[in-house]
N, CA and C atoms of all chains as a GROMACS GRO file, in nm:
protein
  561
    1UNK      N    1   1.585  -1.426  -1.396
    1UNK     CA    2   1.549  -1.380  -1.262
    1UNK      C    3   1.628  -1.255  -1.226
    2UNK      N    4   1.542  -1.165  -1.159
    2UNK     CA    5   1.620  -1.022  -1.127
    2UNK      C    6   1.694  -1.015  -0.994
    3UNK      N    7   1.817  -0.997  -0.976
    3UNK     CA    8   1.893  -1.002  -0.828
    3UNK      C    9   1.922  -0.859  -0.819
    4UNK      N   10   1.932  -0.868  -0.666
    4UNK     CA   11   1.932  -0.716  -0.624
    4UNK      C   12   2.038  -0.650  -0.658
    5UNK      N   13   2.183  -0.685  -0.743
    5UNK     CA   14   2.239  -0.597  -0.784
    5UNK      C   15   2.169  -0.562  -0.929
    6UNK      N   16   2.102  -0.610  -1.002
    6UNK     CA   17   2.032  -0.559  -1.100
    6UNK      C   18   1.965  -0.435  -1.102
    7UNK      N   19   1.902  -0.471  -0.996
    7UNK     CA   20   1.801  -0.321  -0.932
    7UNK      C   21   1.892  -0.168  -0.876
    8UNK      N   22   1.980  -0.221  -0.815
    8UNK     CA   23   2.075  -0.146  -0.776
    8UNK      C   24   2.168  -0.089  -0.890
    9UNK      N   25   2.199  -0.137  -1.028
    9UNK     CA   26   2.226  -0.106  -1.104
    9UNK      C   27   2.139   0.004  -1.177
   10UNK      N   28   2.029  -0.109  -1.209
   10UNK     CA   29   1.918   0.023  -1.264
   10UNK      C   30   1.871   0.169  -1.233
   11UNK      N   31   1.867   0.157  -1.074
   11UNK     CA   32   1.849   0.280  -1.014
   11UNK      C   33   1.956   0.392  -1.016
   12UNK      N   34   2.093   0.322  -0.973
   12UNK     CA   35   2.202   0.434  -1.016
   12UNK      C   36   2.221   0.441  -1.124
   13UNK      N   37   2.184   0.366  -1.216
   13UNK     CA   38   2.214   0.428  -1.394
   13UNK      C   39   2.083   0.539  -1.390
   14UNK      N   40   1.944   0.548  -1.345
   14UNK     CA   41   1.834   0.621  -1.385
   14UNK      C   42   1.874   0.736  -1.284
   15UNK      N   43   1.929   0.750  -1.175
   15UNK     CA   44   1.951   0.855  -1.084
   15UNK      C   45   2.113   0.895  -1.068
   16UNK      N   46   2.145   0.937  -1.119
   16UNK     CA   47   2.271   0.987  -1.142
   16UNK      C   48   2.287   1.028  -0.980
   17UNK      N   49   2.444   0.989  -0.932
   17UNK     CA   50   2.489   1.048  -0.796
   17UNK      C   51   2.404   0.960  -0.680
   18UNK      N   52   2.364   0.874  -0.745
   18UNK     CA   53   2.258   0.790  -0.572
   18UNK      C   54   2.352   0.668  -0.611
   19UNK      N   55   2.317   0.623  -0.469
   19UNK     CA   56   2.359   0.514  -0.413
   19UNK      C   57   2.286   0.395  -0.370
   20UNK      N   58   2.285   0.306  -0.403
   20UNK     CA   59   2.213   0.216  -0.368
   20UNK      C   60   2.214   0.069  -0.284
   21UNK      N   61   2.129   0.060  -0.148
   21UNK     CA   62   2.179  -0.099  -0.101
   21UNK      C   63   2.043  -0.185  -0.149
   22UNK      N   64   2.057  -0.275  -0.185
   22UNK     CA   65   1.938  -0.362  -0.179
   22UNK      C   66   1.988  -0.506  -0.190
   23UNK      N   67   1.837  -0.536  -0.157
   23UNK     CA   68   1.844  -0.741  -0.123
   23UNK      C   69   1.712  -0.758  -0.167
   24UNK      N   70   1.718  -0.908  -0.167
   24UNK     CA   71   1.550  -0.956  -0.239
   24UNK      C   72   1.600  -1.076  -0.253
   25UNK      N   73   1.475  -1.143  -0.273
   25UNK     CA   74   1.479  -1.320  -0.307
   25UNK      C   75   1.463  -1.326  -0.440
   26UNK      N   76   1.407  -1.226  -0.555
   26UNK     CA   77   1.439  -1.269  -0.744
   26UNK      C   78   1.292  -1.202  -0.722
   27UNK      N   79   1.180  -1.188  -0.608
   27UNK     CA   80   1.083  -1.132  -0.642
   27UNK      C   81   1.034  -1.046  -0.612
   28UNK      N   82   1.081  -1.018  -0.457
   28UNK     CA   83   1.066  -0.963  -0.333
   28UNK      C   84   1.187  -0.910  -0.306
   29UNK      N   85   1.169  -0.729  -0.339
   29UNK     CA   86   1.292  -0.674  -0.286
   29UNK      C   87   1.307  -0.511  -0.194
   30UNK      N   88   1.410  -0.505  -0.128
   30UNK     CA   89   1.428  -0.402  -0.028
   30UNK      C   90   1.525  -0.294  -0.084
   31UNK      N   91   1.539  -0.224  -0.085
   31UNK     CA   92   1.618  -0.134  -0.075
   31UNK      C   93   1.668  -0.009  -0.033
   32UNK      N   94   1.780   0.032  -0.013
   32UNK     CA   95   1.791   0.206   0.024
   32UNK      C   96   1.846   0.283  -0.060
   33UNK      N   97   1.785   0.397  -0.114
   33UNK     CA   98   1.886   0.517  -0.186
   33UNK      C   99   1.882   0.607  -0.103
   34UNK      N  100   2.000   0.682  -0.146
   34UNK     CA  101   2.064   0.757  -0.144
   34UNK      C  102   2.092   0.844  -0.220
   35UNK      N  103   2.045   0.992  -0.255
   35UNK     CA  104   2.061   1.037  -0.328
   35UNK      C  105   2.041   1.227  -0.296
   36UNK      N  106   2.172   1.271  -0.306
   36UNK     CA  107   2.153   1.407  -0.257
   36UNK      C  108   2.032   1.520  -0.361
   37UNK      N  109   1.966   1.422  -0.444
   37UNK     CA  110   1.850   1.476  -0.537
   37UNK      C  111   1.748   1.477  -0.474
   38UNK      N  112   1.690   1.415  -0.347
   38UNK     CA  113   1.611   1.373  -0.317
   38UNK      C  114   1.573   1.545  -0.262
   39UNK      N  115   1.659   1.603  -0.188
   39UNK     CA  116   1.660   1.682  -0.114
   39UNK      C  117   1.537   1.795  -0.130
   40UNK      N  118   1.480   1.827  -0.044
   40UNK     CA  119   1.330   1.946  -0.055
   40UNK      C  120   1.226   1.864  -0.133
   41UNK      N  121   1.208   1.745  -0.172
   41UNK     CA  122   1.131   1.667  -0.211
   41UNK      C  123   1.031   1.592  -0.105
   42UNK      N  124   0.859   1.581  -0.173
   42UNK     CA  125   0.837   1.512  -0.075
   42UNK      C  126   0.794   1.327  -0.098
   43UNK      N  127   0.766   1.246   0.017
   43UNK     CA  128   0.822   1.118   0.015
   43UNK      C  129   0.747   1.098  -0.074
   44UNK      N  130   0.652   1.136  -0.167
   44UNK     CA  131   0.592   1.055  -0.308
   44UNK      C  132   0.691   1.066  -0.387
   45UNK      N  133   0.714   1.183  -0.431
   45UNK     CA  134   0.842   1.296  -0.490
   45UNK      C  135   0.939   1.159  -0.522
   46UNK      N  136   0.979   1.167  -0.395
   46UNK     CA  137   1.130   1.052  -0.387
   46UNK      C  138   1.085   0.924  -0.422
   47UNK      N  139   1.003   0.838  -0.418
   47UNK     CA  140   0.978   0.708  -0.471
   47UNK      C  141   0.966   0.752  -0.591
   48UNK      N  142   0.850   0.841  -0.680
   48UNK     CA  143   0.836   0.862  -0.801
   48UNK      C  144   0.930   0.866  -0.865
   49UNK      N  145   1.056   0.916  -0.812
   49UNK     CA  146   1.196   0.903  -0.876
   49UNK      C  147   1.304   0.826  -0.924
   50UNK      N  148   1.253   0.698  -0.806
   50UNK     CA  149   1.279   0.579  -0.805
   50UNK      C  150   1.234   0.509  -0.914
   51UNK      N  151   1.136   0.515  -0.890
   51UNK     CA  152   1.027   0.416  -0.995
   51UNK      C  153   1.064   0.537  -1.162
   52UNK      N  154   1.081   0.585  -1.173
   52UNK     CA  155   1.088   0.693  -1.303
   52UNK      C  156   1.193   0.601  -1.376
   53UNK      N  157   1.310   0.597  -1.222
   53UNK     CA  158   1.459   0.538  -1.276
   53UNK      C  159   1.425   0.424  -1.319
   54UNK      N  160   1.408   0.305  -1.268
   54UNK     CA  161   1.341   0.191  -1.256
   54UNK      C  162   1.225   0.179  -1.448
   55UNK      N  163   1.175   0.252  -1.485
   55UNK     CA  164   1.100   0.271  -1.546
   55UNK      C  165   1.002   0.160  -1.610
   56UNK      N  166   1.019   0.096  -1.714
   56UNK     CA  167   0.910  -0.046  -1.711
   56UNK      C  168   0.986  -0.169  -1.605
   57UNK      N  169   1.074  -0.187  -1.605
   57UNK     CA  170   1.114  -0.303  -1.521
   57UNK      C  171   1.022  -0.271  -1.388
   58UNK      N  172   0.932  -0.192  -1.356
   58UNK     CA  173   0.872  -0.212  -1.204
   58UNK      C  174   0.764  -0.278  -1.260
   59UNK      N  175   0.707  -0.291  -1.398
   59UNK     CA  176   0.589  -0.371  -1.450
   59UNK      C  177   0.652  -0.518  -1.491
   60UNK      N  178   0.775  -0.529  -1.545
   60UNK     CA  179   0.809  -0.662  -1.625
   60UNK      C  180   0.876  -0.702  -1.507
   61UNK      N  181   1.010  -0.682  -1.475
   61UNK     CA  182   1.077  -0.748  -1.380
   61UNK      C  183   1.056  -0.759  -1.227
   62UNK      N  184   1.006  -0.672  -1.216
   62UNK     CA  185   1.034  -0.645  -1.020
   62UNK      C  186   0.854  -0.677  -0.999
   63UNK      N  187   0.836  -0.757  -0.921
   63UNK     CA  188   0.727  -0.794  -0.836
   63UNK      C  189   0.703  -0.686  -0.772
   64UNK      N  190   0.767  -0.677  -0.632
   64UNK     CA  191   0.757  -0.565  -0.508
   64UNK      C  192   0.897  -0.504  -0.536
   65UNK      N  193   0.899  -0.396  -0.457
   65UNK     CA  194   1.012  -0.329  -0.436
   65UNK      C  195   0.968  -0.259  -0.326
   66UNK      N  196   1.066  -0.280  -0.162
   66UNK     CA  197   1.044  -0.165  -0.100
   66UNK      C  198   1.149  -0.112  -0.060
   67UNK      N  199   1.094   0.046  -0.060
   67UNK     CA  200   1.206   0.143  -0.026
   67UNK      C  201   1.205   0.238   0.077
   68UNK      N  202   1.355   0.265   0.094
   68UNK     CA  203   1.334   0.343   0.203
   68UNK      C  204   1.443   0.471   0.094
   69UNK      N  205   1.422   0.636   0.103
   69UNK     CA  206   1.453   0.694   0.030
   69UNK      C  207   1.539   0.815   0.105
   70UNK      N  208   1.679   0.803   0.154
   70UNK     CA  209   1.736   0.935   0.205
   70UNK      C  210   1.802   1.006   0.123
   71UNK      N  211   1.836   1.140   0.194
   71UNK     CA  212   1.951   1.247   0.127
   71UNK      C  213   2.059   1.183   0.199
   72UNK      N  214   2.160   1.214   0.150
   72UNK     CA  215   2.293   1.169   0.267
   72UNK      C  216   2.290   1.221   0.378
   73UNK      N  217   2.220   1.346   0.366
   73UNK     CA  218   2.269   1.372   0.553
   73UNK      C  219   2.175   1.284   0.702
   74UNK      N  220   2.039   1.288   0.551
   74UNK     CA  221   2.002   1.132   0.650
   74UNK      C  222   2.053   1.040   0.650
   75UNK      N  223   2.102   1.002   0.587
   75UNK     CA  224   2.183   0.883   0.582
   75UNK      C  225   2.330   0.859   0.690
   76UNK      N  226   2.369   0.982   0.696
   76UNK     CA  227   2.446   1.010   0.818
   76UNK      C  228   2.416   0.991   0.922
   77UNK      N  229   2.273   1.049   0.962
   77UNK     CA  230   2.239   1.052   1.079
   77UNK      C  231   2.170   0.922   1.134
   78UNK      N  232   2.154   0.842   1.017
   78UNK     CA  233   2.106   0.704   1.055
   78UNK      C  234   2.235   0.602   1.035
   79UNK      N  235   2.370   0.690   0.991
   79UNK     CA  236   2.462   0.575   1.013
   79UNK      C  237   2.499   0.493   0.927
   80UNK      N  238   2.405   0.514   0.819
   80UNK     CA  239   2.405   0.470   0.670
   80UNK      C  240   2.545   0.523   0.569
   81UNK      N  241   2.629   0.413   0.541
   81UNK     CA  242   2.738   0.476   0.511
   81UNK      C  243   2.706   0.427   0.321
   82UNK      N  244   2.728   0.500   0.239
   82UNK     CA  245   2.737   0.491   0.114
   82UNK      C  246   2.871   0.442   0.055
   83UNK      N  247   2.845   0.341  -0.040
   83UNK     CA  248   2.933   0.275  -0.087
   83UNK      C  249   3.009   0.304  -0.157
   84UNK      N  250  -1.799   0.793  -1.894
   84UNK     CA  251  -1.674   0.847  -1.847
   84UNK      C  252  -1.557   0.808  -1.844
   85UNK      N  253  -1.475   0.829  -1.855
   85UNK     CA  254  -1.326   0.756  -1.867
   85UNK      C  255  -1.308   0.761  -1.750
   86UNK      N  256  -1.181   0.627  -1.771
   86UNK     CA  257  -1.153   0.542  -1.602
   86UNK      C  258  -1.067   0.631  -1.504
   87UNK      N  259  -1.026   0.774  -1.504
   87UNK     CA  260  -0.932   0.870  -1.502
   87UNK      C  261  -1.050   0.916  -1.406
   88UNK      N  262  -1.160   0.972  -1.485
   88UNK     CA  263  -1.302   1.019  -1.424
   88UNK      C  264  -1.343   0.967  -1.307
   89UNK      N  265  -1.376   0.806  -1.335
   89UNK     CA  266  -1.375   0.702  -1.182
   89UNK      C  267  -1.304   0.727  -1.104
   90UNK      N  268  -1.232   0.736  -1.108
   90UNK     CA  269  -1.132   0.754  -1.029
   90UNK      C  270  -1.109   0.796  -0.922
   91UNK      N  271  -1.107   0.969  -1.002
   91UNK     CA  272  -1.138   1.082  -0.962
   91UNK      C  273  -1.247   1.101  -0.886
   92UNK      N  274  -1.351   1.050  -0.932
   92UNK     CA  275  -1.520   1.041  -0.842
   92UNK      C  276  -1.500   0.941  -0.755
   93UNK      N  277  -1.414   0.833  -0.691
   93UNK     CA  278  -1.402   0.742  -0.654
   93UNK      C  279  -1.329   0.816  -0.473
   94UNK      N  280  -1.211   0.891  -0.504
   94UNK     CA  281  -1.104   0.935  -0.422
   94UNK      C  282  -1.182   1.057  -0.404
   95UNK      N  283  -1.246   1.159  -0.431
   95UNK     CA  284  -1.316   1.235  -0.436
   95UNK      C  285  -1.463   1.199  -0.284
   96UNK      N  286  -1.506   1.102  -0.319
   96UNK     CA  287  -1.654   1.044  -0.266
   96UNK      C  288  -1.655   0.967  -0.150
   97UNK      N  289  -1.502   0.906  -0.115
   97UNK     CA  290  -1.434   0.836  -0.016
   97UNK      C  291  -1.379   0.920   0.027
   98UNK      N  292  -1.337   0.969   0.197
   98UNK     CA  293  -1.246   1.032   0.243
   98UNK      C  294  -1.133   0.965   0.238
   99UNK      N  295  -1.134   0.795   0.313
   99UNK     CA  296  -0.995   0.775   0.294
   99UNK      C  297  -1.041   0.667   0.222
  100UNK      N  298  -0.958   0.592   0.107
  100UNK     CA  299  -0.947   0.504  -0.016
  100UNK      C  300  -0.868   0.463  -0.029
  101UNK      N  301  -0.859   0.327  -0.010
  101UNK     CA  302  -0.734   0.240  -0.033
  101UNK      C  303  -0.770   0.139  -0.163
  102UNK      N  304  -0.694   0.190  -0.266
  102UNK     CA  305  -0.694   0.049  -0.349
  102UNK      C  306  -0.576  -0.020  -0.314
  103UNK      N  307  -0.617  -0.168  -0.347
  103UNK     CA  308  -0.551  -0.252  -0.297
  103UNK      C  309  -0.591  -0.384  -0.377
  104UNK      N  310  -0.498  -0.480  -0.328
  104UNK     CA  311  -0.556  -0.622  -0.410
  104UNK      C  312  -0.584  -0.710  -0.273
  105UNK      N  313  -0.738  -0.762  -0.367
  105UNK     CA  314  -0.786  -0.851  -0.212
  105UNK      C  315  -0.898  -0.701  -0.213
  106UNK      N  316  -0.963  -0.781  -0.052
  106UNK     CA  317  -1.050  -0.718   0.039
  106UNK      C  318  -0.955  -0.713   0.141
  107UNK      N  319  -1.012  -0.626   0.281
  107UNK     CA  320  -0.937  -0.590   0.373
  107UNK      C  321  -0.970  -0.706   0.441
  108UNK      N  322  -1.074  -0.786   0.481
  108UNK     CA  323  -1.083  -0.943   0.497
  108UNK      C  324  -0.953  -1.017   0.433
  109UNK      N  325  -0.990  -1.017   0.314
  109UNK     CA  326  -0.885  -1.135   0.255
  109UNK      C  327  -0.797  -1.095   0.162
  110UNK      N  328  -0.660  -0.980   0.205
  110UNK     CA  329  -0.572  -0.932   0.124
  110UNK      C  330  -0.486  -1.004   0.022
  111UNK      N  331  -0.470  -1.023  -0.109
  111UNK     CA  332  -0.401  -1.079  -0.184
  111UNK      C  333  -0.248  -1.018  -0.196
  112UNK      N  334  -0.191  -0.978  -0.142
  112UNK     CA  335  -0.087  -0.899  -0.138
  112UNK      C  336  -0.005  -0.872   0.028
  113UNK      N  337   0.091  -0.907   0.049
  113UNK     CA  338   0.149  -0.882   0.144
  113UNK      C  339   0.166  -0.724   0.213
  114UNK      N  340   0.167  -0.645   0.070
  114UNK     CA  341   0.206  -0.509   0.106
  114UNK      C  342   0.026  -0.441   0.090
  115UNK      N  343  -0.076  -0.514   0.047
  115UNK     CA  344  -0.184  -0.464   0.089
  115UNK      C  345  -0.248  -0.528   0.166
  116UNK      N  346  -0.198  -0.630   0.291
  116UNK     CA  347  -0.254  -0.641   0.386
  116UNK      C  348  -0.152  -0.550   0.512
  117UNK      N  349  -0.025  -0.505   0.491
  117UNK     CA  350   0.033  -0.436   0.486
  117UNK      C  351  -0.077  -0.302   0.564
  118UNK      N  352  -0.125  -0.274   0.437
  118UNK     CA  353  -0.173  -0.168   0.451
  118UNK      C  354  -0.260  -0.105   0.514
  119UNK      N  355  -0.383  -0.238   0.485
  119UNK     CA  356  -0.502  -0.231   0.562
  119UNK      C  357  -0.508  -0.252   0.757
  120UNK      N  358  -0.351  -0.290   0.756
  120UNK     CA  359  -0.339  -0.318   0.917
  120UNK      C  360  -0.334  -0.154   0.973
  121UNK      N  361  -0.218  -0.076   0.895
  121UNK     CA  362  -0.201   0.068   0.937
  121UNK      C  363  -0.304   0.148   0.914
  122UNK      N  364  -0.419   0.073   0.841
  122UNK     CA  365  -0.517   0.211   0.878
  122UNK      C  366  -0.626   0.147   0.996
  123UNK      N  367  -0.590   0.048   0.992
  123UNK     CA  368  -0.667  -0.052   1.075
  123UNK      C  369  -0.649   0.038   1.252
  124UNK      N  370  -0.451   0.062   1.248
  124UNK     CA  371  -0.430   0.074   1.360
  124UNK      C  372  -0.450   0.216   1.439
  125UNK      N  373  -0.454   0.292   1.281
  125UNK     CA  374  -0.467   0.448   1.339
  125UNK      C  375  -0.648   0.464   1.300
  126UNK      N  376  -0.755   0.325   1.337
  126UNK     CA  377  -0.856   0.390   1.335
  126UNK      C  378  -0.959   0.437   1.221
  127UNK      N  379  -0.877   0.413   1.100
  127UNK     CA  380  -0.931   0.481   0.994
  127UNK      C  381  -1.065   0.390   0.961
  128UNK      N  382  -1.162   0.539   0.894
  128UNK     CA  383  -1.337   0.489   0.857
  128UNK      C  384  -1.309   0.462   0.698
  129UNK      N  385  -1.230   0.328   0.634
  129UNK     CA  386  -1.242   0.372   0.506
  129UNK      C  387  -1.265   0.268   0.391
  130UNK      N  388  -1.282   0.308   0.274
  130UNK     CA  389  -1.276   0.259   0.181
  130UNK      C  390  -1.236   0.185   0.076
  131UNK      N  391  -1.252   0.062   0.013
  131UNK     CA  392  -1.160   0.014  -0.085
  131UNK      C  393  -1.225  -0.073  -0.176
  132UNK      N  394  -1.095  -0.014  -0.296
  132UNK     CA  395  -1.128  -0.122  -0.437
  132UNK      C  396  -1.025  -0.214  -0.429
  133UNK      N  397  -1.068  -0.333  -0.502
  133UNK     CA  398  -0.999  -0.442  -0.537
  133UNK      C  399  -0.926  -0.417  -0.674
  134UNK      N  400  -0.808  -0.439  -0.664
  134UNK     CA  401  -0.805  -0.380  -0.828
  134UNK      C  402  -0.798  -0.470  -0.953
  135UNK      N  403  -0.767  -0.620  -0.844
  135UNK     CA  404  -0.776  -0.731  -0.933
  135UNK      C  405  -0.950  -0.774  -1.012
  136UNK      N  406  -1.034  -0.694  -0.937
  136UNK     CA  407  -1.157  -0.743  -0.962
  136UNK      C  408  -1.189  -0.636  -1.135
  137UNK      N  409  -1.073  -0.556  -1.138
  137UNK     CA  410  -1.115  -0.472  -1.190
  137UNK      C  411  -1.001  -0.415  -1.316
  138UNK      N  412  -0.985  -0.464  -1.431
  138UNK     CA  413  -0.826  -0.476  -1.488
  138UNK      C  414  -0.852  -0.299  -1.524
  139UNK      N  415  -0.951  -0.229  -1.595
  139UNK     CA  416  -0.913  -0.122  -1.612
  139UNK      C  417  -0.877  -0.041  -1.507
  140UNK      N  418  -0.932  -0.052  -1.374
  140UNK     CA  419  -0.908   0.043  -1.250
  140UNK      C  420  -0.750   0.024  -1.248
  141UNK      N  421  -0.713  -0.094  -1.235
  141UNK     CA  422  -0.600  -0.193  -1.195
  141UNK      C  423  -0.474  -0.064  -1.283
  142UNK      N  424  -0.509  -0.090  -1.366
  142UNK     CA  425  -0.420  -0.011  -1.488
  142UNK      C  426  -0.434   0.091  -1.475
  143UNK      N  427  -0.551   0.229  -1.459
  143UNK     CA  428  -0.586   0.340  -1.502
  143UNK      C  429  -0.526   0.417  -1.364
  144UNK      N  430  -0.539   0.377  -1.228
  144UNK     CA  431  -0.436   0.383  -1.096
  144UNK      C  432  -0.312   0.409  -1.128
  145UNK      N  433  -0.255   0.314  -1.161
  145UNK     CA  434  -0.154   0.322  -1.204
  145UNK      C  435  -0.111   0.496  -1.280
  146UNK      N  436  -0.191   0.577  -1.363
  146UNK     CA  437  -0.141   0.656  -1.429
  146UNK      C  438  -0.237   0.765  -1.371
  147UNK      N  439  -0.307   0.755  -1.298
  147UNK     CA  440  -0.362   0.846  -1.215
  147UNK      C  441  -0.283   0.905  -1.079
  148UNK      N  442  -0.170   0.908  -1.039
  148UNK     CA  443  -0.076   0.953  -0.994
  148UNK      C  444   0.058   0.912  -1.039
  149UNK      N  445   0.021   0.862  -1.133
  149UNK     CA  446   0.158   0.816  -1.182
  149UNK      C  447   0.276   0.773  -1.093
  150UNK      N  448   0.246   0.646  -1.044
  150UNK     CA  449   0.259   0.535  -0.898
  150UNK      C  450   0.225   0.405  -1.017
  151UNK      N  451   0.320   0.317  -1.049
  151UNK     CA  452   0.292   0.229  -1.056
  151UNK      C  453   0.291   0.101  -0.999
  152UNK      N  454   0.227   0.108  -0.841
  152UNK     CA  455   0.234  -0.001  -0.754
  152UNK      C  456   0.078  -0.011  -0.665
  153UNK      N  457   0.061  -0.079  -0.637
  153UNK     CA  458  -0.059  -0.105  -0.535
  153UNK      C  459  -0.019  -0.198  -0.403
  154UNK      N  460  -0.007  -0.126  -0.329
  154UNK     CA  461  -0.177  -0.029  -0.291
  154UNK      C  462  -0.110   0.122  -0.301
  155UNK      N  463  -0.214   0.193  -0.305
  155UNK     CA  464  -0.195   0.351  -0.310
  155UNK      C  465  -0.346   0.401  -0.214
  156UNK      N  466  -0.303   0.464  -0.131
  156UNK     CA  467  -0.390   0.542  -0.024
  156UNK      C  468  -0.424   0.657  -0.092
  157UNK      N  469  -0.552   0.746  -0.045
  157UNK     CA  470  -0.600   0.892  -0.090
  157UNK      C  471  -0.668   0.921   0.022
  158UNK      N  472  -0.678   1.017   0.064
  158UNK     CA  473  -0.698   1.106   0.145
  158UNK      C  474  -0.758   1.188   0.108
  159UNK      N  475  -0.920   1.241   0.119
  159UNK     CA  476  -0.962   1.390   0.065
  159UNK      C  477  -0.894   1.402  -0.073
  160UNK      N  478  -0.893   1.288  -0.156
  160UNK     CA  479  -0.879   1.309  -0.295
  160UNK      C  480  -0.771   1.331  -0.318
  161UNK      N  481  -0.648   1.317  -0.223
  161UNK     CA  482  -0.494   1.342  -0.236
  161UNK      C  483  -0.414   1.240  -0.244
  162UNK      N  484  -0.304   1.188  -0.343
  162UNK     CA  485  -0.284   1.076  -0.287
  162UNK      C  486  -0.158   1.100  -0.170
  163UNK      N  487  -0.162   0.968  -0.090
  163UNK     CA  488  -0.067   0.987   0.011
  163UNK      C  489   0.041   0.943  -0.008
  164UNK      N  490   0.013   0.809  -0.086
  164UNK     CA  491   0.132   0.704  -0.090
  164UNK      C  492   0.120   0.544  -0.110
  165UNK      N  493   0.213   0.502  -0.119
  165UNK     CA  494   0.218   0.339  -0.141
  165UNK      C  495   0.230   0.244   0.000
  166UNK      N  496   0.218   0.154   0.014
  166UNK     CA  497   0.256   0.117   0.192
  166UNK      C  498   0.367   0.124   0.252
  167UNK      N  499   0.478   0.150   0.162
  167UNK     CA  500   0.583   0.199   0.254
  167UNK      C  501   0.581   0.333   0.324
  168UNK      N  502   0.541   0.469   0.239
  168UNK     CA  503   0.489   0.561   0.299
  168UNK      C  504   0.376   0.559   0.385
  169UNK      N  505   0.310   0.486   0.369
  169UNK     CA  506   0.197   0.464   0.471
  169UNK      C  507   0.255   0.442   0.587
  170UNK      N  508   0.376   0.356   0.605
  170UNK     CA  509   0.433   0.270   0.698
  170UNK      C  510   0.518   0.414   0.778
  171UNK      N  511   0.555   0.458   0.687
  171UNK     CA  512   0.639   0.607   0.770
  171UNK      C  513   0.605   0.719   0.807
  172UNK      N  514   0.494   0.747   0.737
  172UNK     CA  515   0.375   0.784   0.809
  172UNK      C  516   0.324   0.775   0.974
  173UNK      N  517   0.306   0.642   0.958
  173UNK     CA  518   0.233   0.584   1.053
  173UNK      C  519   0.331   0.623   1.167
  174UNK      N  520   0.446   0.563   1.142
  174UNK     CA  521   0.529   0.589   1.260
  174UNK      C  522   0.591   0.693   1.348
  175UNK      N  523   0.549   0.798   1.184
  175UNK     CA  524   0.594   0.911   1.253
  175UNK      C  525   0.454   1.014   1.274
  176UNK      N  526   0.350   0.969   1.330
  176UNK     CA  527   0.240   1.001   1.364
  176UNK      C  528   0.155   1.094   1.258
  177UNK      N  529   0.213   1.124   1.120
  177UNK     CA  530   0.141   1.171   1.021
  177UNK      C  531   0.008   1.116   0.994
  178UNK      N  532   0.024   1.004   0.984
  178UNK     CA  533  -0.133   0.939   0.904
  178UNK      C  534  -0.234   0.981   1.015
  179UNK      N  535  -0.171   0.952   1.161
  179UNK     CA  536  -0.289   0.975   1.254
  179UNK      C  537  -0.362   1.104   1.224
  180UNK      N  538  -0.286   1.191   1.209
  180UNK     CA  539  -0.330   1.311   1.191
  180UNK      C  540  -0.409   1.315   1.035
  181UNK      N  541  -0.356   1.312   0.977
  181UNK     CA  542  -0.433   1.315   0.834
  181UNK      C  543  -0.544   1.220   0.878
  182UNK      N  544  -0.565   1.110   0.889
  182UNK     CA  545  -0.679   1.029   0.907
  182UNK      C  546  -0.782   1.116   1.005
  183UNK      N  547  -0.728   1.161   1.176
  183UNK     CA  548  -0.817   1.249   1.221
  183UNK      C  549  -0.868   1.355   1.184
  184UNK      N  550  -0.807   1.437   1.062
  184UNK     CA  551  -0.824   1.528   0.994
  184UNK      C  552  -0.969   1.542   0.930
  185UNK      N  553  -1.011   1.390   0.881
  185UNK     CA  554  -1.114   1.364   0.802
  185UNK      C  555  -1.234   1.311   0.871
  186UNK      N  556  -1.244   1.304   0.944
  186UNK     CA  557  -1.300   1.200   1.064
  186UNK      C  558  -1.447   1.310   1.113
  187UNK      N  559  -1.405   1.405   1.138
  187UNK     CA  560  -1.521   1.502   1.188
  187UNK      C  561  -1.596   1.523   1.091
   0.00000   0.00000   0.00000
């Protein structure tokens, strides 16, 4: 079963410099990056990046995944502090 | 024609196109009933495949924006997004506009 530090692992190993929060029940999961790559990208852009990182595990392991995708300075401005 | 082609003639022939799993009646998917509510709410005149009814669509989606999740929205043959973007969209009054965009 996949737990959300798994995912959170995967994504910062595939996205170098992001950050990641997430939660999920093993099937069903949430998450936020963080990633000053994201930046001048648009919001397909930034999931595609996700999912790139992520790469077959969004077919074998992960059911759902939802995301929400900032630069840090959004992440600032929403208060979102990186770990 | 290859399923790339469908596709293409599919998102093309529909202004707005939602594949999704399920019907917009009876969504099989949380994040594609999800979906069908936000176009539901901004009004939208539109379209959809099932993708479960359909394993090559199901798959060939998938690499036709290279998105491997469903549901995926199109717009005038563009894609928009998955339902989370739909969802941020919505909120931040984009879709309305793109959806009214197509409407006339």
């Amino acid at each position: 079963m996949v737990a959300p530090q798994d995912i959170k692992g995967w994504i910062e190993a595939g996205l170098p410099g992001s950050s990641v929060q997430c939660e999920g029940d093993g099937s069903h999961f949430e998450a936020v990056i963080i990633s000053p790559d994201f930046d001048g990208k648009s919001l397909v852009q930034k999931h595609q990046m996700v999912y790139a990182a992520l790469g077959d595990k969004m077919d074998e392991a992960i059911h759902a995944l939802s995301m929400k995708t900032l630069t840090p300075s959004e992440a600032a401005q929403l208060n979102i502090h990186q770990e | 024609m290859s399923i790339q082609d469908t596709i293409r003639e599919q998102v093309t022939e529909n202004p707005v196109m939602l594949y999704m799993k399920g019907s917009p009646d009876f969504p099989q998917c949380g994040f594609s009933g999800k979906a069908v509510q936000i176009l539901q709410a901004v009004g939208a005149d539109f379209n959809s495949v099932d993708v479960l009814r359909d394993n090559e669509i199901r798959e060939g989606i998938k690499q036709f924006s290279n998105w491997p999740t469903i549901p995926q929205l199109y717009i005038n043959g563009e894609f928009v997004g998955g339902s989370d973007i739909m969802m941020e969209l919505y909120q931040n009054g984009e879709l309305q506009k793109l959806v009214d965009a197509v409407k006339s």
